[in-house]
Each structure stands twice: as C-alpha cells, then as structure tokens.
N, C-alpha and C positions, 0 to 999 in steps of 0.2 A: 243952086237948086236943092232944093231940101230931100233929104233920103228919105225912100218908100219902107226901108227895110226895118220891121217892125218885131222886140222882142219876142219869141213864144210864150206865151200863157203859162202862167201856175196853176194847175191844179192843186189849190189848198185845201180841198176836202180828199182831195188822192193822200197829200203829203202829212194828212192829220191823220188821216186812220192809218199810215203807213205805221207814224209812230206810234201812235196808241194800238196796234196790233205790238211791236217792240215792249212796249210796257205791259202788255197784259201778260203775253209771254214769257217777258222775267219773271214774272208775278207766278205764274204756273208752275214753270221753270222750278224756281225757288222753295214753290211748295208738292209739287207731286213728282220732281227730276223731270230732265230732260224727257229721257223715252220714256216715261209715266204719264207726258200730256199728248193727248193729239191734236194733228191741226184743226179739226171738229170743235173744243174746245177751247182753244183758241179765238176761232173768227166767234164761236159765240160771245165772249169775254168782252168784246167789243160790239156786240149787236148786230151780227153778221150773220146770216143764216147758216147754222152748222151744217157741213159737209159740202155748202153750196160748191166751193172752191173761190170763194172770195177772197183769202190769206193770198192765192197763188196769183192775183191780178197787183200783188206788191212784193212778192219775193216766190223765186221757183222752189223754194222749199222749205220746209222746217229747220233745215239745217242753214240756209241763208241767212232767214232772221233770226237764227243765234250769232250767226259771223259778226250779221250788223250791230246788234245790241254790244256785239263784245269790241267792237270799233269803236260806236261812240264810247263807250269805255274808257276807253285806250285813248279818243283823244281830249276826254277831259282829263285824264292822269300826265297828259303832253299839257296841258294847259297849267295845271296844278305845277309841275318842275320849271316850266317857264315865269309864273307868276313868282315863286320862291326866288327865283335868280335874279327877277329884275326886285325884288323887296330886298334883297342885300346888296344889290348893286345901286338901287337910292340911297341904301341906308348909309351905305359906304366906312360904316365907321366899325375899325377890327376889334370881332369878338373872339371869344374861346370857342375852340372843338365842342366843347360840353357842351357849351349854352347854345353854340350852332345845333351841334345833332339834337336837344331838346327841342329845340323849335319846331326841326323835321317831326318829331310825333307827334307831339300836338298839331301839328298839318294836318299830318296823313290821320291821325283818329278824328277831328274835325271833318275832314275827306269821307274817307271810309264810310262813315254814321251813315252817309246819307249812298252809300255805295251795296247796300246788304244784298239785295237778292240779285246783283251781279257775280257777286264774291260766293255767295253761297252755291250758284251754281258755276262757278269754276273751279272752285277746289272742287269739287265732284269730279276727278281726272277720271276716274274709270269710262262715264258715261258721255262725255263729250266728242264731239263727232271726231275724227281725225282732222278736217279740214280747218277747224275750229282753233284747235290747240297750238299753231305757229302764230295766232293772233292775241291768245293768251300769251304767249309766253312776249312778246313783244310788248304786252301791256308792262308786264312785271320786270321787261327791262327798263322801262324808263322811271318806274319802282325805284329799282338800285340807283339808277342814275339823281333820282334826287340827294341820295348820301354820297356819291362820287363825285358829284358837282362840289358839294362841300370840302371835302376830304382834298382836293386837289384844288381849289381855293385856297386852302391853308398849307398848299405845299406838298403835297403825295404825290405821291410821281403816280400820273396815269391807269399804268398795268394793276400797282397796287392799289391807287383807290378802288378798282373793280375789287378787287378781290375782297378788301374789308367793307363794302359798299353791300355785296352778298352776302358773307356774313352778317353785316349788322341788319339789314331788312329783313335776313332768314331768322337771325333770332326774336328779333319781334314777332314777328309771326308763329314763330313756333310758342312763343309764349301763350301769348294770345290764344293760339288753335288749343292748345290744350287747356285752358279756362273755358273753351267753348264745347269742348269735347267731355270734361271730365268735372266742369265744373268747383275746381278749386285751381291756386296755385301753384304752378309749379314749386316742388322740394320747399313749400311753405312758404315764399318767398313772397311779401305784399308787392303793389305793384309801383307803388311811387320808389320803395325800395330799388326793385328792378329797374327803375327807369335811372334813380339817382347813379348806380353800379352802370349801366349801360352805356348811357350818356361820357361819361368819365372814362372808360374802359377806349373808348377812342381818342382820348392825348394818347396814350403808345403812341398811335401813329406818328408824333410828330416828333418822338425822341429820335436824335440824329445817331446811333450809332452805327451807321452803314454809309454814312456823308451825306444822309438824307436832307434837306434845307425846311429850319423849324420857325417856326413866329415866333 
C-alpha cells in the first residue's frame, strides 16, 4: 500500500530572502559596523519595507543574522580544510614542509578574496555581539587546523602541531592586518619574501632533536 505521508514544502522565496537578508547584511555590516546598521536598513537592502519588521519573520534579531552569516562562514572554512586533506590524500605523493605550508596560503588567500566583508566585520572584536564571538572563534579554529593537519601529516606530535599551527596562521595574519591597517610592509619586508622565510621557517618542526620522528 503506497504511503500517504507527504514531504513538507519549501518555501524558496522564504529561504531566498532569508539569504539575501545575510548578504545584504554583511554588506552593511562591512561598511557602516555592526551597531552602525539597523535592521530598518537592512530589510530595505533587500526590498522590504523599512521598519515593517519583515527581517524578524527570518531571524529574532540582529544579532542572529550575524550568528548565521558567521556560520555559514565557518562551514565553508570546514569545507575548505576538508577539500585540502582529501587533495593530499589523492595526491599521495611526499612533499616538503615548505612546499606543503605554501600551498596552505595560496588556499586560504584564494579563500579569503572572496571572504572580505565576513572578515572585515569580525576582526571588529570590540563590536560584535558576545553571543557571536564563540562562533568566530571556532571558525579560526578550523583556521589553525588546516596548518595542524599538515604539520602532523609530516610527523608533529599533535599538542605541538597546535601550537605552531597558531603561530603560523597568527603570523600571516598579523602580516597581512598590518599592510591593511598601515599600508606598507612590515620592518620593509616584501611579501614573496615573507612568504619564501615563512614557508621554510616550518622544517624546524621536523628537526628531531627531542626524538621527535622526521621525513
């Protein structure tokens, strides 16, 4: 006897303005900060009648559709670490440290480009909601974890790839933030430079003097 029991419906103009409310909102976000946009400005962004309360028939608040935008986020940067692992685990064939972690930036600045007014409005720590910020901070774990993945591929015992997994993600970024902030490079340093030092600067890791196990 064939079943009566019938999927429920998509609302696909629910779940298209949901996201394009998301999008218009980083977009604000990015350019006026957080508490600089209201949700007034917002649902108009989208063709919604401002103040109507149209925003709140897809999220209870302002701070929700920041949570979700910084979600999906978060799980395109789980997608990105996964795609990395399975393109070395086809490729199967052992590289160097170096030429590993170059690969990782060219990813993630590949990545990133198209990441800006998520980025821009989460370094903004001052003004993001408190609810917000254990979501952020979870995006940028899995951050480090694409350098930890590698580091421990080649042999790092675990504990330590976190540790130089941190550092190395934190000094690109620090790099970076201050080219963006100041508009030159750091201590004059060009940036293939930088990257050539960088890249290289992780063999340490694999020098054994501690009985550590090297390639």
């Amino acid at each position: 006897m064939p079943s009566t029991t019938t999927e429920p419906a998509v609302d696909g103009r629910r779940t298209d303005t949901r996201q394009r409310l998301v999008q218009a909102a980083m977009r604000l976000f990015a350019a006026r900060g957080y508490a600089g946009t209201s949700v007034a400005e917002i649902e108009g962004a989208v063709g919604l009648r401002p103040g109507s309360g149209g925003l709140y028939r897809h999220f209870p608040s302002k701070e929700a559709l920041l949570l979700a935008a910084v979600e999906q986020y978060h799980a395109r940067v789980r997608e990105l670490r996964a795609a990395l692992a399975e393109s070395r685990r086809q490729r199967g064939t052992a590289r160097t440290l170096a030429a590993e972690m170059r690969d990782l930036v060219g990813a993630l600045a590949q990545f990133l480009a198209t990441e800006q007014p998520v980025l821009q409005v989460t370094l903004d720590v001052t003004s993001l909601p408190a609810g917000v910020r254990p979501a952020v901070a979870a995006a940028w774990d899995d951050g480090y974890g694409m350098a930890a993945d590698i580091l421990t591929a080649h042999g790092v015992a675990p504990a330590e790839a976190g540790a130089l997994a941190v550092a190395a993600i934190g000094s690109l970024s620090h790099y970076a933030a201050q080219i963006g902030t100041w508009g030159q490079e750091p201590f004059g340093v060009p940036v293939l430079s930088y990257l050539d030092a960088w890249s290289k600067l992780w063999e340490g890791a694999l020098r054994p003097p501690s009985g550590r196990r090297s390639r």
